[in-house]
DOKEDO-653759 format. One line per field, with one value per atom (N, C-alpha, C): residue number from 1; chain; atom name; x, y, z. Coordinates in steps of 0.02 Angstrom, whole numbers, always signed. Each point is the difference from the previous one (the first is absolute). Layout:
<sites>
num = [NUM/...];
cadena = [A/...];
atomo = [CA/...];
xx = [X/...];
yy = [Y/...];
zz = [Z/...];
</sites>
This chain:
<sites>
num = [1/1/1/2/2/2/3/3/3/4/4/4/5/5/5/6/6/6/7/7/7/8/8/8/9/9/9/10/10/10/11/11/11/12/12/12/13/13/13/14/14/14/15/15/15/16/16/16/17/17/17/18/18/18/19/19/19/20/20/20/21/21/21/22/22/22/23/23/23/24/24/24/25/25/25/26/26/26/27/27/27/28/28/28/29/29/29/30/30/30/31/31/31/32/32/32/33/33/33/34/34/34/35/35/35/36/36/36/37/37/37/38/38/38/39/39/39/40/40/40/41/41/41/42/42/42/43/43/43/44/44/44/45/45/45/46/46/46/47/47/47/48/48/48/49/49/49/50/50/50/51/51/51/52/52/52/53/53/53/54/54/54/55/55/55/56/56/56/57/57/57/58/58/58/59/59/59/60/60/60/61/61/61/62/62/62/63/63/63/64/64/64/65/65/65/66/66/66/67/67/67/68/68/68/69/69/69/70/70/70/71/71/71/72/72/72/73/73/73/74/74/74/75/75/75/76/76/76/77/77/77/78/78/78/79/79/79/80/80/80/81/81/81/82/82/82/83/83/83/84/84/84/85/85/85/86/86/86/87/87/87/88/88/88/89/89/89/90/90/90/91/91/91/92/92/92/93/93/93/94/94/94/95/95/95/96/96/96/97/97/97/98/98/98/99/99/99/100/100/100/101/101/101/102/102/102/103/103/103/104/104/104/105/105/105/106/106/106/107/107/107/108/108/108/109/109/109/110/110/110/111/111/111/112/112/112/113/113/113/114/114/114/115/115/115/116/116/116/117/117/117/118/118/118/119/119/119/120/120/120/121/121/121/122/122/122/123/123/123/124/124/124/125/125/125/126/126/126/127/127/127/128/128/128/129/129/129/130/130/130/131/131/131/132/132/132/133/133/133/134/134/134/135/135/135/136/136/136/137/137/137/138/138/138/139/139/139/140/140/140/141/141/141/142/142/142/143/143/143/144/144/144/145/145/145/146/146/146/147/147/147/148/148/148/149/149/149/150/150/150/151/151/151/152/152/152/153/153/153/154/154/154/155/155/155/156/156/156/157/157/157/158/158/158/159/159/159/160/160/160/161/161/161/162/162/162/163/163/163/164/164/164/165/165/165/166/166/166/167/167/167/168/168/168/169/169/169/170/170/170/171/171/171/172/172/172/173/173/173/174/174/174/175/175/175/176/176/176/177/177/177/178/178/178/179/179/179/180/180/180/181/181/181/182/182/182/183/183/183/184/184/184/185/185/185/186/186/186/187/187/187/188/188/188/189/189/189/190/190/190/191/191/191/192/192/192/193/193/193/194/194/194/195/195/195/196/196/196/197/197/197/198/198/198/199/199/199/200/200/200/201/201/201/202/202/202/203/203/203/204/204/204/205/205/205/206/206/206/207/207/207/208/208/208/209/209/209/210/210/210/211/211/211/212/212/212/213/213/213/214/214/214/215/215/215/216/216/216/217/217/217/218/218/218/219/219/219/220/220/220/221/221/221/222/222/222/223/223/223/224/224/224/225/225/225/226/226/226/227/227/227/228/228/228/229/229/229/230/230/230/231/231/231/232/232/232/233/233/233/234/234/234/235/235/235/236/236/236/237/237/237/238/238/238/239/239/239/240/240/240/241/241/241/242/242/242/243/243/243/244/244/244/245/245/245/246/246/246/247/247/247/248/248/248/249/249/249/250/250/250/251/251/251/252/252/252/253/253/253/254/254/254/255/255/255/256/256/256/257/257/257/258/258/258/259/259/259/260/260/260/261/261/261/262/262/262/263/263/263/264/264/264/265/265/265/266/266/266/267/267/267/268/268/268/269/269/269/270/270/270/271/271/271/272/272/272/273/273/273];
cadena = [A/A/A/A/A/A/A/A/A/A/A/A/A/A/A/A/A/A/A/A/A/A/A/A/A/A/A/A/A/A/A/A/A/A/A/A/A/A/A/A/A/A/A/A/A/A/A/A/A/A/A/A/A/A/A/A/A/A/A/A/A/A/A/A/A/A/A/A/A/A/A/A/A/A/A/A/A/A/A/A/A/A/A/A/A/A/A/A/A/A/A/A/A/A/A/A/A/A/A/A/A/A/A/A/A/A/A/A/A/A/A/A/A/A/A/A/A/A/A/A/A/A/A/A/A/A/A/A/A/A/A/A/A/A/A/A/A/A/A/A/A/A/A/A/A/A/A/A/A/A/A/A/A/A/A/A/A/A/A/A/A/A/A/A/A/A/A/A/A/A/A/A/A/A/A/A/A/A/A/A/A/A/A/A/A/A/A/A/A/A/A/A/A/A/A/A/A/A/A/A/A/A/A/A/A/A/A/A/A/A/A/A/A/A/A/A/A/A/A/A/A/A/A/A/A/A/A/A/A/A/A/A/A/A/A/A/A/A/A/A/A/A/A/A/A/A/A/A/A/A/A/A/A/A/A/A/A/A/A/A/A/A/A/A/A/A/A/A/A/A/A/A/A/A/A/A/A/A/A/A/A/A/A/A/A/A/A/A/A/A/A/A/A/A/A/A/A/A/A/A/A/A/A/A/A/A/A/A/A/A/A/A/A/A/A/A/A/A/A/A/A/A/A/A/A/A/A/A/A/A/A/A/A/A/A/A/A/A/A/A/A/A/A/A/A/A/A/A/A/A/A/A/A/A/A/A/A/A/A/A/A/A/A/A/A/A/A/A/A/A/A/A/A/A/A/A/A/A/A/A/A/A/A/A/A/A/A/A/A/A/A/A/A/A/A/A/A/A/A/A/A/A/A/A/A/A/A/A/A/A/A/A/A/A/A/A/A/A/A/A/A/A/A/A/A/A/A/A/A/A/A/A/A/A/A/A/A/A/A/A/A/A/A/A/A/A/A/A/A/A/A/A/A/A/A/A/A/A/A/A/A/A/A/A/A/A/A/A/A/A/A/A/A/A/A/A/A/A/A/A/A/A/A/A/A/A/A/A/A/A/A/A/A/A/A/A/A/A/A/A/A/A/A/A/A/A/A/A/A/A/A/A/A/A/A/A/A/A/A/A/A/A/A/A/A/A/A/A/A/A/A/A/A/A/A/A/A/A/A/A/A/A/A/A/A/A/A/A/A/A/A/A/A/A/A/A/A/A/A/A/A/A/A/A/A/A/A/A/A/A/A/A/A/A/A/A/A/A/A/A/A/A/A/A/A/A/A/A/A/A/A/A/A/A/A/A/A/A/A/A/A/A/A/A/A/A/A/A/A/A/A/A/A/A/A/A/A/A/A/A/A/A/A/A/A/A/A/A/A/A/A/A/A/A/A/A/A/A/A/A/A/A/A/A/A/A/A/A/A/A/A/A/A/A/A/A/A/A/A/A/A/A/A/A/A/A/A/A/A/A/A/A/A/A/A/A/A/A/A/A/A/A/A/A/A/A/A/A/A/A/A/A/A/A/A/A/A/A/A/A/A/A/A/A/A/A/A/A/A/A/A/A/A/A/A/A/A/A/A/A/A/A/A/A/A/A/A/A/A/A/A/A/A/A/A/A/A/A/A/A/A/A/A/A/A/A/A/A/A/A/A/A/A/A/A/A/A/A/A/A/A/A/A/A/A/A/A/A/A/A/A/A/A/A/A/A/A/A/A/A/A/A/A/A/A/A/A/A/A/A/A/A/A/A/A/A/A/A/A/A/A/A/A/A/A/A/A/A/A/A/A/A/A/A/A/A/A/A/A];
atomo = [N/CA/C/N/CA/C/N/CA/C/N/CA/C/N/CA/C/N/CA/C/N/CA/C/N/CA/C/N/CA/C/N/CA/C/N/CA/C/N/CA/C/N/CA/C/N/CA/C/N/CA/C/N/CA/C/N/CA/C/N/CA/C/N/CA/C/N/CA/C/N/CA/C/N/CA/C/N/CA/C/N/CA/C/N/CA/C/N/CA/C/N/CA/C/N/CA/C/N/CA/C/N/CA/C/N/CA/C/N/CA/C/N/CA/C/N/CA/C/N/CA/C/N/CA/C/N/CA/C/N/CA/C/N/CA/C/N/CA/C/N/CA/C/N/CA/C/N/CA/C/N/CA/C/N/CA/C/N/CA/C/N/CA/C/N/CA/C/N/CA/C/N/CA/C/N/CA/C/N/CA/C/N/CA/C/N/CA/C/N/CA/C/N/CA/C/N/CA/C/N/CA/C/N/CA/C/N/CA/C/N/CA/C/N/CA/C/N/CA/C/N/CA/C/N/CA/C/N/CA/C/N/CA/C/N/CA/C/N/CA/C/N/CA/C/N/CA/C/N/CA/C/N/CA/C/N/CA/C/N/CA/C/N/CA/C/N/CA/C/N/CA/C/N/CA/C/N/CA/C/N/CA/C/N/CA/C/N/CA/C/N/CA/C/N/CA/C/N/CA/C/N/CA/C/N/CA/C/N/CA/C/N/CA/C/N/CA/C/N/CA/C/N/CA/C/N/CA/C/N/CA/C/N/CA/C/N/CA/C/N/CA/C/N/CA/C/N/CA/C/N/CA/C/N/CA/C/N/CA/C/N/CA/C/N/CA/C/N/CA/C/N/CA/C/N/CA/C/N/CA/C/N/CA/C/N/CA/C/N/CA/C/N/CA/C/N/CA/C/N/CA/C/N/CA/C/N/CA/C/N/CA/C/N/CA/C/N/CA/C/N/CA/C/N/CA/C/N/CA/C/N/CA/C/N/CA/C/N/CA/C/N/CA/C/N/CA/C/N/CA/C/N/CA/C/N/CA/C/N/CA/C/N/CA/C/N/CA/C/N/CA/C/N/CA/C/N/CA/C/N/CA/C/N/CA/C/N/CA/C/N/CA/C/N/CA/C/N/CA/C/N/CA/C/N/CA/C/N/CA/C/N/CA/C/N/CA/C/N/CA/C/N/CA/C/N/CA/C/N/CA/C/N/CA/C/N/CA/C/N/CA/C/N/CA/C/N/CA/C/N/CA/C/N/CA/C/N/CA/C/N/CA/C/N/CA/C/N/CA/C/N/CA/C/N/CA/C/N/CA/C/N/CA/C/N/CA/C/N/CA/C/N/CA/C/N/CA/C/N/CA/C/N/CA/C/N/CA/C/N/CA/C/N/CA/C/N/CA/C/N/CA/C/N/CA/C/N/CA/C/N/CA/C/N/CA/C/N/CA/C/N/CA/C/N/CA/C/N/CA/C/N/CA/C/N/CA/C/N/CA/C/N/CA/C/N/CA/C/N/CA/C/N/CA/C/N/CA/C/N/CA/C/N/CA/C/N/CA/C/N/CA/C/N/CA/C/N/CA/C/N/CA/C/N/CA/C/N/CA/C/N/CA/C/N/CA/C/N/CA/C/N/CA/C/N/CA/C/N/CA/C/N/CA/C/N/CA/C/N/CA/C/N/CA/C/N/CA/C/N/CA/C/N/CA/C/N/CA/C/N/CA/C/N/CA/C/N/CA/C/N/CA/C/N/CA/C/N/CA/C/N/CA/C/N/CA/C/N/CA/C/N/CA/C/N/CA/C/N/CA/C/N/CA/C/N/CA/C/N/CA/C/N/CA/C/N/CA/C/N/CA/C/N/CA/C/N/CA/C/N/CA/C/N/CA/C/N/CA/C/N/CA/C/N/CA/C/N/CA/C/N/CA/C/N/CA/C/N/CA/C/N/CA/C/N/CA/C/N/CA/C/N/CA/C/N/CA/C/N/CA/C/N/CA/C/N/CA/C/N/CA/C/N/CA/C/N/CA/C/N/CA/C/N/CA/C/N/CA/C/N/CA/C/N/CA/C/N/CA/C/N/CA/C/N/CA/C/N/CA/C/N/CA/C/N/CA/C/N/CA/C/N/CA/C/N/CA/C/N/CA/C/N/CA/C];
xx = [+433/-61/-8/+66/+2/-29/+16/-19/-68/-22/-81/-37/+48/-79/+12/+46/+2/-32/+4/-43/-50/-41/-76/-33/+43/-5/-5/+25/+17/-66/-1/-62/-70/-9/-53/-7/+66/-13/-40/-13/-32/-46/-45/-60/-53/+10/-38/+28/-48/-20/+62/+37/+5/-11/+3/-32/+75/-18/+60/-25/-92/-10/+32/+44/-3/+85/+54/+60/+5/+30/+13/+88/-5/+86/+2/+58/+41/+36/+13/+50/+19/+77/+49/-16/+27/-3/+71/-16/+35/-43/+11/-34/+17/+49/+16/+10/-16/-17/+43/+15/+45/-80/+1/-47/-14/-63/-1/-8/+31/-7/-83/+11/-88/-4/-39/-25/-68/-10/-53/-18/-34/-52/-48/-20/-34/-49/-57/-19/-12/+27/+4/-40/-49/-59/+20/-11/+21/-66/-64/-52/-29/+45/-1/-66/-31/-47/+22/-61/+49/-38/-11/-32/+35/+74/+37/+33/+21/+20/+70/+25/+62/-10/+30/-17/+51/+22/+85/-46/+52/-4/+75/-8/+62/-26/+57/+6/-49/-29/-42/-70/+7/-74/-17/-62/+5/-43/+15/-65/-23/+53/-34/+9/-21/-28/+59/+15/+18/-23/+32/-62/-22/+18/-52/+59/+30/+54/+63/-8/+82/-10/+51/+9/-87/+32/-53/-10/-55/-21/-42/+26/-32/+2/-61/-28/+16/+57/+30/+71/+42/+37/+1/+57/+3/+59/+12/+45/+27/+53/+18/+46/+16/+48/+30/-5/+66/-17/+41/-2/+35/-43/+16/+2/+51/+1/-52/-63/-58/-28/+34/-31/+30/+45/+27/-28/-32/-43/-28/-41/-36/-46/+10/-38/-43/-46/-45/-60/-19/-35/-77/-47/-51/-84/-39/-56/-53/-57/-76/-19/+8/-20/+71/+41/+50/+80/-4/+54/+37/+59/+67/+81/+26/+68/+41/+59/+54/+26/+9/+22/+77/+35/+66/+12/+66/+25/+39/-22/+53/-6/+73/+20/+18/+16/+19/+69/+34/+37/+40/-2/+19/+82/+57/+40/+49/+62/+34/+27/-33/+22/-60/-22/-37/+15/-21/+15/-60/+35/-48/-2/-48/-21/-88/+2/-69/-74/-14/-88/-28/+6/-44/+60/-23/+44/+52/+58/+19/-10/+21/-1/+54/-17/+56/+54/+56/+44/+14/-40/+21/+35/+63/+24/-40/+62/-51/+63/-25/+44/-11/+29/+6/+43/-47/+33/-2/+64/+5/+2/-42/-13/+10/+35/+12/-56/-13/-41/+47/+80/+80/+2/+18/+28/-31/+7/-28/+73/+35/+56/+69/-16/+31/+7/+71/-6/-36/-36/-63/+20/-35/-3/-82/+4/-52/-31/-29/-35/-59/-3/-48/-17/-69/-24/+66/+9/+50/+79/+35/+35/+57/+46/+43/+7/-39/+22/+73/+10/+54/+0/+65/-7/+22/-36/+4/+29/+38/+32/-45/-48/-45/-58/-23/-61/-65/+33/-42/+15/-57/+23/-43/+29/-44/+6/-64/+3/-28/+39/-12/-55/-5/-60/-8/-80/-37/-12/+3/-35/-36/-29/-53/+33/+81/+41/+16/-1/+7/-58/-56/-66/+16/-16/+24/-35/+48/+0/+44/+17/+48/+17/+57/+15/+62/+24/+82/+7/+93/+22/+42/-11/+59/+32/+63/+45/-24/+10/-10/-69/-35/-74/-52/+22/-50/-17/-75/-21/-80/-28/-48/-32/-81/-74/+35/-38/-3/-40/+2/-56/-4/-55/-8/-1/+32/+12/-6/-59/-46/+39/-5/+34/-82/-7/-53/+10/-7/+6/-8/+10/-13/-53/-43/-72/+30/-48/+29/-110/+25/-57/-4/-48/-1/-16/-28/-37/+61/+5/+42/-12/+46/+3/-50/-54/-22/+18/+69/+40/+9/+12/+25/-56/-36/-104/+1/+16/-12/+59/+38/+75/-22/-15/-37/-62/-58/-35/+5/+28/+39/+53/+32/+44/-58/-35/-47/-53/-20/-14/+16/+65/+41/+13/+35/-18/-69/-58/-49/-6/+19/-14/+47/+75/+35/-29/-7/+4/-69/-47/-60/-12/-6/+8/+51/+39/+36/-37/-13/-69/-43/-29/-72/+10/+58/+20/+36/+39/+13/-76/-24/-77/-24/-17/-29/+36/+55/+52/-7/-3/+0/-74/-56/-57/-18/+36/-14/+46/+54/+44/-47/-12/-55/-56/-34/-55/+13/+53/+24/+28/+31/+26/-84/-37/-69/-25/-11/-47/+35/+68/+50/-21/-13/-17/-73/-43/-73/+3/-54/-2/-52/+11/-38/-47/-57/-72/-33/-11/-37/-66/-56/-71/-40/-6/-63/-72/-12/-74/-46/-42/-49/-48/+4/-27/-78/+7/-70/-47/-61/-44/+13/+49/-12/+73/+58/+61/-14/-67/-30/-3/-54/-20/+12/+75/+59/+26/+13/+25/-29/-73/-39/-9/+10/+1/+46/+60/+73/-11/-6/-14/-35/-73/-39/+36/+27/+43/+66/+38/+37/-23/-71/-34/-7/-34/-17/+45/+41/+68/+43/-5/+18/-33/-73/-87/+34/-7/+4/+83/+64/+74/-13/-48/-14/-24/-51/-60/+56];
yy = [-970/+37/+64/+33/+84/-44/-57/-10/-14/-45/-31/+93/+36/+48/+59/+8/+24/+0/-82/-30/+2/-5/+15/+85/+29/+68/+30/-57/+34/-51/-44/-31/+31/+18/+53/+66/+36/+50/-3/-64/-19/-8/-17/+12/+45/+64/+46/+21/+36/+34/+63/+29/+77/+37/+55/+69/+46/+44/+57/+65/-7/+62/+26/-40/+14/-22/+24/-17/+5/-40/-9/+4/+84/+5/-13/-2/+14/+33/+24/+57/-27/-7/+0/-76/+42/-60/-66/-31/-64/-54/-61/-62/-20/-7/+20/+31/-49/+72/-27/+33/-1/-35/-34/-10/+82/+34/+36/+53/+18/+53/+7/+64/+10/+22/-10/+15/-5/+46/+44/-54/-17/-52/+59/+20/+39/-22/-15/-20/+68/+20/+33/+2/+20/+15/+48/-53/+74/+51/-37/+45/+48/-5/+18/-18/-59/-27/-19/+19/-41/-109/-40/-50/-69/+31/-29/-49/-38/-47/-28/+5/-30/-72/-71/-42/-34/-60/-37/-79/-44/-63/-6/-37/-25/-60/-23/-58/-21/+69/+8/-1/+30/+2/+40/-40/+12/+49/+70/+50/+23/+21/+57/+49/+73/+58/+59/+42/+43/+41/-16/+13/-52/-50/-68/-41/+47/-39/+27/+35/+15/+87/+34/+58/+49/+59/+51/+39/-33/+42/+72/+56/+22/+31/-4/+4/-52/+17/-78/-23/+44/-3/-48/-50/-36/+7/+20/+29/-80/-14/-40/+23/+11/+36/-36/-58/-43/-73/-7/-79/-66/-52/-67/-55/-35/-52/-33/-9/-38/+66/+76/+29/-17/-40/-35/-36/+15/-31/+45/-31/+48/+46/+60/+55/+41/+13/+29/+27/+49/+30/-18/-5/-37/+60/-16/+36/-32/+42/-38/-52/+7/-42/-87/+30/-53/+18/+49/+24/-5/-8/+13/+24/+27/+26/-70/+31/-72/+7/-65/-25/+22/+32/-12/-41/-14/-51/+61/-18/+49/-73/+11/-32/+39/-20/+24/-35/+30/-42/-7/-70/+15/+3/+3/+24/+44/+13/+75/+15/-60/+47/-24/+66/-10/+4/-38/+27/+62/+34/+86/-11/-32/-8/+23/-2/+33/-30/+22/-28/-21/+34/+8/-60/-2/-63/+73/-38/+40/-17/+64/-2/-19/-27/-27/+50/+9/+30/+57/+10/+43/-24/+67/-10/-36/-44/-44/+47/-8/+21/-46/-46/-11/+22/+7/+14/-56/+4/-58/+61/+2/+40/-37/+35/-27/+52/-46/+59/+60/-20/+39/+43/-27/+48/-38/+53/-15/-3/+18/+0/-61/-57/-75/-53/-7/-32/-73/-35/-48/-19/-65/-56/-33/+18/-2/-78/-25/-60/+6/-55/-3/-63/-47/-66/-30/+15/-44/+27/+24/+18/+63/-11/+78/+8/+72/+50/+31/+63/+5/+56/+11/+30/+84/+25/+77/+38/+52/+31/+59/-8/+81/-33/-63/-14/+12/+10/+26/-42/-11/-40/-5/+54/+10/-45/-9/-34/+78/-15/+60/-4/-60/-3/-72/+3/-68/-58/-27/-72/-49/-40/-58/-41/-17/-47/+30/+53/+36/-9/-41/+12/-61/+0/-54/+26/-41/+8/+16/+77/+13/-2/+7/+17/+16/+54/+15/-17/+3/-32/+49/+30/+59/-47/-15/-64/+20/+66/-5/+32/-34/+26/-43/-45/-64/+15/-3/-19/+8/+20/+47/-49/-10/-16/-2/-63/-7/+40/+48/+32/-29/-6/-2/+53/+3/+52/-38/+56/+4/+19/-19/+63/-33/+98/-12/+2/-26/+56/+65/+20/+91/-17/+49/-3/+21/-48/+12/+36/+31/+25/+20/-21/-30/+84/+45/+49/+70/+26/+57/+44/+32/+47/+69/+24/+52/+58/+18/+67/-20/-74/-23/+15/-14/-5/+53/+64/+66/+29/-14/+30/-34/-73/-3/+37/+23/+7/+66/+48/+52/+29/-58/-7/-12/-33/-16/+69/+16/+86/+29/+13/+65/-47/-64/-20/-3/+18/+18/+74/+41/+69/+11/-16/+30/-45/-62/-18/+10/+5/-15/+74/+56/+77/-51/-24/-30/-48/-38/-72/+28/+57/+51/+23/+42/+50/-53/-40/-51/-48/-5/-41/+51/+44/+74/+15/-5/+27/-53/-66/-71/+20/+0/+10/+69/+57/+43/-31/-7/-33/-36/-42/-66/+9/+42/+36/+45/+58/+18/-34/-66/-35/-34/-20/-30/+56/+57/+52/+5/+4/+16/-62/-68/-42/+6/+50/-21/+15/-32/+52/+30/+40/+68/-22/-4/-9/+92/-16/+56/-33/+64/-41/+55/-17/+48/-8/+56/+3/-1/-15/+6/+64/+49/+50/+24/+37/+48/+5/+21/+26/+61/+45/+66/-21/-34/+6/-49/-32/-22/+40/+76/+36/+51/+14/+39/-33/-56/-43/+15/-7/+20/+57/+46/+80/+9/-24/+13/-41/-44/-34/+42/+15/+40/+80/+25/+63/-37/-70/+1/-21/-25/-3/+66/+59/+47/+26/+11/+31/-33/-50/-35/+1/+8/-5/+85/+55/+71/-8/-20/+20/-58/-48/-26/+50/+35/+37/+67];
zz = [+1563/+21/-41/-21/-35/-71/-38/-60/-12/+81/-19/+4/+36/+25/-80/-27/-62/-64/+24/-68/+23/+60/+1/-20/+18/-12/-63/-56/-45/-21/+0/-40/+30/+55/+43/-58/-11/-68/-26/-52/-60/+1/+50/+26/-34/-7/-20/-73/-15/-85/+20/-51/+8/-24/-10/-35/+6/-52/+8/-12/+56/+20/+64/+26/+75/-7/+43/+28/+64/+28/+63/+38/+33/-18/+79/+25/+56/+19/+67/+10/+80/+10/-56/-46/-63/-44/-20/+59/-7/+10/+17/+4/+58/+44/+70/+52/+45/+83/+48/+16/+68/+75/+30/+74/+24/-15/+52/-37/-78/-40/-29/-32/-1/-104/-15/-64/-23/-56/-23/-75/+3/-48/-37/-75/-7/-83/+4/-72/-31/-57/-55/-63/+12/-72/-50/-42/-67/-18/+24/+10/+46/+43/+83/+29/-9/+35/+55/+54/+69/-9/+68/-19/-11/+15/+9/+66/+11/+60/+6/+41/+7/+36/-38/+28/+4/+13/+22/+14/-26/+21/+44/+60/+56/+27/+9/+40/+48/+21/+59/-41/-30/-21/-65/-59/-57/-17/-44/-31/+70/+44/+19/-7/+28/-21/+47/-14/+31/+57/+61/+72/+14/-22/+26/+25/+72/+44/-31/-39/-46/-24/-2/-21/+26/-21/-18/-41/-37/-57/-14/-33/-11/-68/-42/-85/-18/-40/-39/-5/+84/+32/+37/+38/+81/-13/+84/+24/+46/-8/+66/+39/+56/+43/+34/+0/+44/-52/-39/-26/+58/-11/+21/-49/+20/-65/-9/+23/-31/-35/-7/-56/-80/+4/-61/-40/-69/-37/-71/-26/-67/-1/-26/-5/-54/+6/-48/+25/-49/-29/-43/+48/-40/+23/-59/+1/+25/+24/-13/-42/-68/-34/-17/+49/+0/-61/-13/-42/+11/-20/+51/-25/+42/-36/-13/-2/-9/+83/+21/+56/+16/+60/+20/+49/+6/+58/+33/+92/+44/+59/+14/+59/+44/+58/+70/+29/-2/+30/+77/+43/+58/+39/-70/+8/-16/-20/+13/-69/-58/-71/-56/-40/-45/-76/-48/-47/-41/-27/-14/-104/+6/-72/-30/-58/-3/-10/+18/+23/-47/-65/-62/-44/-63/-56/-28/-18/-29/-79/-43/-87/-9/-42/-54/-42/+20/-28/+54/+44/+89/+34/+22/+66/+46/+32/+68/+65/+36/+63/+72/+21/+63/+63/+51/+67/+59/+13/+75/+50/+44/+47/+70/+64/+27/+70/+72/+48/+11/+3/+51/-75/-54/-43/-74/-66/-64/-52/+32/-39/-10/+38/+4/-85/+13/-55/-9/-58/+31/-69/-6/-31/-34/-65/-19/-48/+10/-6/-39/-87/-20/-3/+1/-4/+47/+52/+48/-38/-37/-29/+0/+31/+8/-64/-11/-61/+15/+58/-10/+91/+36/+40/+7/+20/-21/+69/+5/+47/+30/-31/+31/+21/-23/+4/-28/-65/-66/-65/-36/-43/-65/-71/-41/-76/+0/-76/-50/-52/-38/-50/-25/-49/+0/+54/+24/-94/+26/-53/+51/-56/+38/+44/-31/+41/+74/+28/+35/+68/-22/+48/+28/+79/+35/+73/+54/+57/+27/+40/+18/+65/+42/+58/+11/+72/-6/+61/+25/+60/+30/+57/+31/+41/+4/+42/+87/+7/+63/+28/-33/+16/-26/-41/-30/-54/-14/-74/+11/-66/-15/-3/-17/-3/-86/-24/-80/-28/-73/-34/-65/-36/-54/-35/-100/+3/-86/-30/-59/-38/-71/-54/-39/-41/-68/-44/-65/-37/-27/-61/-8/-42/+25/-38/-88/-45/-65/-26/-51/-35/-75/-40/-58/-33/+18/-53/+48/-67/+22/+55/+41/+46/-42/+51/+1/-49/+11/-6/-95/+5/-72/-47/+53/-55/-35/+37/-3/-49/-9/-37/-57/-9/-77/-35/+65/-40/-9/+40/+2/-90/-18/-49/-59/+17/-80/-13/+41/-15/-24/+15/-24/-76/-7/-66/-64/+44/-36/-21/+56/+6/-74/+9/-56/-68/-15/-66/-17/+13/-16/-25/-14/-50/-53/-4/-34/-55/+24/-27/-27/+10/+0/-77/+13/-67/-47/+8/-50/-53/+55/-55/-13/+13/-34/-59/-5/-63/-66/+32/-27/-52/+35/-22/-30/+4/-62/-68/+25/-91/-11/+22/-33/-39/+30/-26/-37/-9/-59/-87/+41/-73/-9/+20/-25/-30/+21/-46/-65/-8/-59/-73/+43/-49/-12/+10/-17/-94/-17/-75/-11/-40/-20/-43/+12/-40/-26/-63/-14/-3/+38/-32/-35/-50/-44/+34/+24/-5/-59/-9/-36/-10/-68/-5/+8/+26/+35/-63/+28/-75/-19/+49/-18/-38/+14/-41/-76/+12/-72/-24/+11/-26/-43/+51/-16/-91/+34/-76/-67/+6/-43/-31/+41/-26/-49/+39/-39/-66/-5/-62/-52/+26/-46/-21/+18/+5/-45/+12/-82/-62/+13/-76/-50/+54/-13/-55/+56/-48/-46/-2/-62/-58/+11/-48/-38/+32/+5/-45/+9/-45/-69/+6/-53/-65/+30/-65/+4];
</sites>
């Protein structure tokens, strides 16, 4: 019966679209409840729009609303103050126009040990931490179970994986000998978001760096072709050649000519006789 109502729950999830304008946290944040304990459901806008709804599919009954026979809401808060195991089922966060966060699973459970794991998926390469929690005491040594499977039994009732992998995502549950055995959880790993174009800070330290590489070389570049282009233009003037041009004489430096001429006849005519 714990496997058929799991798997409906979890295929109920998939149901809706999600968005990652909105989160949907819990407090306290585990995935199990003790019969009778109370917790705070709250949708989280990164725009702080209100418009928001808290809604749950159960056993009992599918997409309903917060206040509609269950908890009390107020903004984009529900409050429940005494859980019952038909409050065991899927939770979310959905808008007017049908938006919706990502779905959690919370159970209830109607006997004396829970397991204390986390609501949300975990990342890939994160501490995981489990707790076998008992109603009498938290501190019992317990027996921890994955896909039907003893992992290993712990003396405090704690039990950490240090750096999650995919092989790691399963179905868990633990066993206190003298107190029984927990409600099954499912339990996500993601991966780490990867991203193709450099970090912000990096953008800026290059373009930061190519500045100051302009600022200094470029007086550099400037006065080098400047220097380039006076030699150049100095050795070209050096090879031009030197043209003389005669003008052509005036009437008055004709005239001149003429005088002088007649003035050495003269005197040649005159030391003759």
């Amino acid at each position: 019966m714990e496997g058929t109502s799991l798997l409906w729950i979890s295929l109920s999830s998939l149901l809706f679209s999600t968005t990652d304008q909105v989160h949907l946290t819990v407090n306290p944040r585990r995935s199990q409840f003790f019969r009778e304990n109370s917790v705070t459901l709250s949708c989280e806008d990164e725009d702080r729009s209100a418009g928001w709804t808290l809604r749950r599919n159960t056993t009992r009954k599918t997409r309903s609303q917060c206040g509609d026979g269950w908890g009390r809401p107020s903004g984009s808060t529900c409050i429940i103050s005494m859980l019952l195991q038909w409050d065991s089922g899927v939770y979310w966060c959905e808008s007017m126009e049908a938006a919706a966060s990502q779905s959690i699973n919370l159970t209830v459970s109607g006997g004396s040990v829970i397991l204390q794991s986390p609501v949300l998926p975990v990342m890939e390469g994160d501490p995981l931490t489990l707790s076998c929690q008992s109603k009498q005491d938290s501190r019992l040594p317990a027996a921890f179970y994955k896909d039907g499977s003893l992992i290993r039994t712990e003396p405090g009732g704690h039990m950490t994986i240090l750096h999650v992998s995919r092989s790691d995502e399963g179905l868990y549950r633990c066993n206190i000998s003298i107190h029984g055995e927990s409600p099954s959880s499912w339990i996500s790993v993601t991966g780490k978001p990867t991203s193709s174009a450099p970090p912000v800070s990096s953008s800026l330290h290059l373009v930061f760096r190519l500045l100051c590489h302009l600022v200094v070389f470029c007086p550099y570049f400037i006065s080098t072709g400047l220097m380039v282009s006076l030699y150049r233009h100095r050795v070209t003037g050096n090879d031009l050649p030197i043209t003389m041009v005669t003008a052509p004489p005036t009437q008055a430096d004709q005239g001149l000519d003429d005088d002088y001429d007649d003035i050495i006849t003269a005197v040649t005519t005159e030391h003759q006789f």
